[in-house]
N, C-alpha and C positions, 0 to 999 in steps of 0.2 A: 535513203536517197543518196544517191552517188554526187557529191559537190566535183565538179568540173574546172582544172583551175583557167582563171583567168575571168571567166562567165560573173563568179559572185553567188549568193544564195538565189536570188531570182532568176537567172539565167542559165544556172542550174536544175532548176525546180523545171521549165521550162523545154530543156534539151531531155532529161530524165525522163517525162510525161511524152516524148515526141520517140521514146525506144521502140515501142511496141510499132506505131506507125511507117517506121523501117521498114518494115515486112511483107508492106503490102505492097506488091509490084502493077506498075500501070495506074498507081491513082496518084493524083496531084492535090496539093493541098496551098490552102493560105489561112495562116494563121494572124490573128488580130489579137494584140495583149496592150495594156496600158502602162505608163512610167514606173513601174514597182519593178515592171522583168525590163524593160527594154535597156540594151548599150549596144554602142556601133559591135561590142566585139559580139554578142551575141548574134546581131544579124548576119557580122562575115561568116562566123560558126553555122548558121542555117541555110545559107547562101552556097555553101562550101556540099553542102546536105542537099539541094535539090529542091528546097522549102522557100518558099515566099512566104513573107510576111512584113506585118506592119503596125507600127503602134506609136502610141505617144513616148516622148523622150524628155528627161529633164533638163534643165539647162545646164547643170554640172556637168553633168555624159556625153556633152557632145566632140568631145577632150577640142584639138586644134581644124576643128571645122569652119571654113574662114565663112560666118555669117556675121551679119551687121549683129551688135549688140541687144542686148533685151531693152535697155531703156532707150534707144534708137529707132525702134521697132514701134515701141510705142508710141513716138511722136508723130506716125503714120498716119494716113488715113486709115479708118476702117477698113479689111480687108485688103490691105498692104502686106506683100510676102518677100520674104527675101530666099535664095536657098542654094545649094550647093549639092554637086553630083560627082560622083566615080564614074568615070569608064570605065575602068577594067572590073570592077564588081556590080557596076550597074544601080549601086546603093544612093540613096538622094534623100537628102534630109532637109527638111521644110520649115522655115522662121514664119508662124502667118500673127498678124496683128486682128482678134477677134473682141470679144469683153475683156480677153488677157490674152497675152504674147501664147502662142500654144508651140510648139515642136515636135514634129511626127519626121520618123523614119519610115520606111519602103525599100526593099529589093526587087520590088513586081511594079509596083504603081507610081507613076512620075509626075508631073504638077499640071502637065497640059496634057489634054484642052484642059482650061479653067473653067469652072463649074460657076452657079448663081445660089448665092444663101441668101435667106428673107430674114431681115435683124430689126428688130425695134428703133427706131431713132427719135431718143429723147429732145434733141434740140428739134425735127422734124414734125413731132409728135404723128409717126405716121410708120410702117414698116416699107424699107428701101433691101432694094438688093445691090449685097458686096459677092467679090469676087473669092471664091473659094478653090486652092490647087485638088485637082485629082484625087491624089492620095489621102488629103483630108475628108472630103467627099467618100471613100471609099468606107475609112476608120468609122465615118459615123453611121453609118449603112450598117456593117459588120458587129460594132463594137455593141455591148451592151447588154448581154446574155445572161453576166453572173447581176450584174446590176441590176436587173430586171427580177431575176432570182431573187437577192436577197430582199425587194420590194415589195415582194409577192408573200413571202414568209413573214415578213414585218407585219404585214396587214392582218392575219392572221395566226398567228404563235399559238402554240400549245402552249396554255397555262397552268401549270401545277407546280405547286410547291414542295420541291424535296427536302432534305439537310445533304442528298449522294450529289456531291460533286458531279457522276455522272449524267445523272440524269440530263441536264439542259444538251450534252452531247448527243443522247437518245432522242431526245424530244427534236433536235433538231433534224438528223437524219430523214425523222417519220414526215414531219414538216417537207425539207428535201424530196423525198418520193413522191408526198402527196402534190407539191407542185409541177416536177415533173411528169407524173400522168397524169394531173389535166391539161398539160400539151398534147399529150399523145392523144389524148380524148379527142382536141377541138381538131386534129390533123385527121379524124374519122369521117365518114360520110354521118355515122348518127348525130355529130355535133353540128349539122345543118339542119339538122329536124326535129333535135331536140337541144338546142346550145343554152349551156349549164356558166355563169361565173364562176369565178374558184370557189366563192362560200358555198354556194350551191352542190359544186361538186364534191367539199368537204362533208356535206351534208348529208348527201347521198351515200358514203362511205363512212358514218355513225350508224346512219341508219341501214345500211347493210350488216354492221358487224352487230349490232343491237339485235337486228331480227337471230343471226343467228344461235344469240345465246340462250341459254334457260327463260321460259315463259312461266309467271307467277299466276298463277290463280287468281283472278278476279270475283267477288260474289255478284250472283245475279247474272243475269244476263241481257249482255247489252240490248239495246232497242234494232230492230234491223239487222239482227245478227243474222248469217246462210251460211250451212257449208260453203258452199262453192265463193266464198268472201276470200280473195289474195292475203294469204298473209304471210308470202312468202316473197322477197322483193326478187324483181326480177335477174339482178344481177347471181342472184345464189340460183335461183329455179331454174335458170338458160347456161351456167357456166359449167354443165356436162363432165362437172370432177367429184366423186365421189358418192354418188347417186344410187342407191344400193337399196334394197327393200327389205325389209326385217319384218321376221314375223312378230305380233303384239298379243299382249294376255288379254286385253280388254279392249271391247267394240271401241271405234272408231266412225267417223263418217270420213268421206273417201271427198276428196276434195277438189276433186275431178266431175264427178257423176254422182256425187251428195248421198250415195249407198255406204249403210254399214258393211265394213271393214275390219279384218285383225289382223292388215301388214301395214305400215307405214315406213317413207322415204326414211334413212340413217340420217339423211344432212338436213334434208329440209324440216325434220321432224312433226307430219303431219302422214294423216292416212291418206292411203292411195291405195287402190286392188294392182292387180298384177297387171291387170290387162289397162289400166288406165294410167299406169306409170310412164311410160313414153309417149301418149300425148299428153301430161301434163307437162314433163321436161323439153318437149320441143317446141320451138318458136314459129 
């Protein structure tokens, strides 16, 4: 990672991650991050770039920005904002009094109109609405993606125990993917006709990689056993990679049309005739 002087390790991290999206001509972007990356110089640095964005800021970072003080703030009413603006860079940084004094920066988003938040009121015992600027309004809209992430992961972890240091990096990544494609799932027209929670969709994806592996032999046979019984989940039978017929030493029944057989699919490893192999692979 290239450190950028003046930015800091977060504001580096930051402009580094925003290289590639240089390149792409005609699109606009707004980026939303929280106090770990934000400083006024990072957003002149962005601002300078063609990039809006906006995020929380700590109270040390706001270096000589004439806002009312923190403990001044808080002798506010609820939703009491104090704030301060640039002309020439258009940057407006926001003092607001919430359950704590919060500070958000903006090069896009400015404090009016003032927005309505619904907040619990313990002397009320009742929820009342305070006034919330714009830009805060916008942050929480925006903001919450990796936090949401790491929520998601938490609830369900990969549990195994190693002594390889590596391993919890692995296990996490797998974690990582498996979250984000059940976004991608619920952003499907299937996930309105068949809508899966994460466990669920975790679920579905043991039991995918399970069917594909080696089958043990069971004695007897089960009660209500048929050919033509699925034992092939649909994700592997419809996903049209690798679907190949081989020929077999020993009869089969064809799992299509319940006739002996001596080719069976390579992936899905069960018998099919030749001629039954593409309607059993198509949906």
């Amino acid at each position: 990672m290239t450190e950028y002087p003046g930015l800091g390790m977060g504001g580096s991290v930051v402009v580094d991650l925003l290289a590639e999206l240089q390149q792409v001509e005609g699109s606009s972007f707004h980026l939303t991050f929280d106090n770990l990356f934000t400083s006024l110089k990072l957003v002149d640095c962005l601002t300078g770039k063609n990039i809006a964005c906006t995020g929380t800021i700590r109270a040390n970072r706001v270096e000589d920005c004439p806002l009312k003080a923190v403990k001044e703030i808080e002798k506010l009413p609820r939703g009491a904002c104090d704030h301060a603006s640039d002309a020439k860079t258009g940057l407006v940084v926001v003092r607001w009094n919430d359950n704590n004094v919060v500070n958000v920066v903006s090069n896009k988003v400015g404090v009016y109109p003032m927005k309505m938040a619904t907040r619990w009121s313990r002397a009320q015992k009742k929820a009342v609405q305070i006034g919330q600027p714009s830009l805060i309004k916008h942050y929480n809209n925006t903001m919450g993606g990796v936090d949401r992430c790491d929520q998601n992961i938490s609830k369900y972890r990969t549990q195994i125990r190693s002594k390889k240091w590596t391993w919890p990096l692995v296990a996490y990544c797998i974690d990582l993917c498996v979250q984000q494609a059940w976004h991608l799932y619920r952003a499907t027209p299937k996930a309105a006709d068949d809508p899966m929670d994460l466990l669920a969709f975790r679920r579905s994806i043991a039991q995918a990689y399970l069917a594909r592996g080696p089958r043990h032999a069971h004695p007897g046979r089960p009660r209500g056993f048929s050919p033509l019984h699925h034992r092939v989940p649909d994700q592997i039978r419809f996903d049209r990679l690798d679907h190949l017929v081989q020929p077999w030493a020993t009869q089969l029944k064809c799992i299509h049309c319940g006739m002996k057989t001596k080719h069976r699919c390579v992936k899905c490893k069960v018998g099919v005739h030749d001629r039954c192999f593409i309607q059993y692979h198509t949906q």
